[in-house]
C-alpha positions as CSV (number, residue, x, y, z in Angstrom):
1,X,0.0,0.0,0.0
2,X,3.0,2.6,0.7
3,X,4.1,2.3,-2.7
4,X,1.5,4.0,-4.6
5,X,1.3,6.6,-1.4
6,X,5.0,7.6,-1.5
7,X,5.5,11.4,-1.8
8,X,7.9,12.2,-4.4
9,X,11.3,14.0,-3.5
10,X,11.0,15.7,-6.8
11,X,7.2,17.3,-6.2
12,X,6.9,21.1,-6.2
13,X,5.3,21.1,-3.1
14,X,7.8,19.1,-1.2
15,X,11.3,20.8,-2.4
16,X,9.3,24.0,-1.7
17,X,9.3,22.2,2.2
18,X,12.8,20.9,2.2
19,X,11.7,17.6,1.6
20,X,14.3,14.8,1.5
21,X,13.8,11.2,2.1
22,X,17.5,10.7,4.3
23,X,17.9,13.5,6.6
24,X,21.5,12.6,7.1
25,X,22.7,14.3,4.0
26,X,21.4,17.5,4.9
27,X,23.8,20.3,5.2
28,X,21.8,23.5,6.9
29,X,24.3,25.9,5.1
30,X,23.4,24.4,1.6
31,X,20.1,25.1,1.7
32,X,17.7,27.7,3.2
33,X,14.8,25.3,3.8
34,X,17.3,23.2,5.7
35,X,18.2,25.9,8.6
36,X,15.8,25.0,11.2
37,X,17.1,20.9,11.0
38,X,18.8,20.1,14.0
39,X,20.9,16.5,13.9
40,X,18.9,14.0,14.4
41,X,15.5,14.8,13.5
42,X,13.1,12.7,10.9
43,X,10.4,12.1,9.7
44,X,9.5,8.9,12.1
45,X,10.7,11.9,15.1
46,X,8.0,13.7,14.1
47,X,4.3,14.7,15.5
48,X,2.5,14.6,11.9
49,X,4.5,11.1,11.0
50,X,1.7,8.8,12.0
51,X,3.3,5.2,12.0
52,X,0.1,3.4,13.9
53,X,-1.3,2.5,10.6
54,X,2.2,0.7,10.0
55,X,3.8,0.2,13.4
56,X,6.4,1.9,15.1
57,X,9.2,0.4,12.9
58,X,7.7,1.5,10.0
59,X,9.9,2.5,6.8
60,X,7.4,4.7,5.5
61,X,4.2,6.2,7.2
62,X,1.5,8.5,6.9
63,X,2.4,12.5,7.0
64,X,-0.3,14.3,7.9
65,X,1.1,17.6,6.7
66,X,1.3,16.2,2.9
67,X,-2.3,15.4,2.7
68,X,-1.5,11.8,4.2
69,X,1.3,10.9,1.7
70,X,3.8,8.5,2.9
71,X,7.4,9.8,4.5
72,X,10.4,7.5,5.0
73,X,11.2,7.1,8.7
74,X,14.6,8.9,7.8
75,X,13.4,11.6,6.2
76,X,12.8,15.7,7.0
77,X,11.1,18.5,5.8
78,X,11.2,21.9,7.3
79,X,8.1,22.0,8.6
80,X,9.6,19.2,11.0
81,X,7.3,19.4,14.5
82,X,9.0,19.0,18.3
83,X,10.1,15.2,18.8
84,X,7.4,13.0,20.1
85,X,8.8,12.0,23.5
């Protein structure tokens, strides 16, 4: 089911947002939707990544904030929320 739900790197809407699917290649100096990423946050670190549907350990899962499209569990944007705890 998370294959045809994938959101696509390349999409407008998500390089507008940051978007990558491995948040360890992110460099906040190379890119000004990448300032606010602080090491070690992802997607699956996230308060819109919703992983019940999947289970915690979850490669991909539900964002909320792009319409419900699925984000890898290594992933980032810049609208990245506080760290679940």
């Amino acid at each position: 089911q998370a294959a045809g739900n994938k959101l696509d790197p390349n999409d407008s809407y998500a390089k507008s947002m940051g978007f990558v699917t491995d948040a360890s290649v992110i460099d906040p100096k190379a890119n000004r939707n990448w300032r606010k990423f602080k090491t070690g946050s992802a997607c699956s670190k996230c308060q819109l990544w919703d992983g019940s549907e999947t289970g915690s350990k979850a490669e991909y899962a539900a964002c909320s904030f792009f319409g419900d499209q699925w984000t890898p569990r290594g992933g980032w944007c810049k609208n990245f929320k506080v760290v679940k705890s």
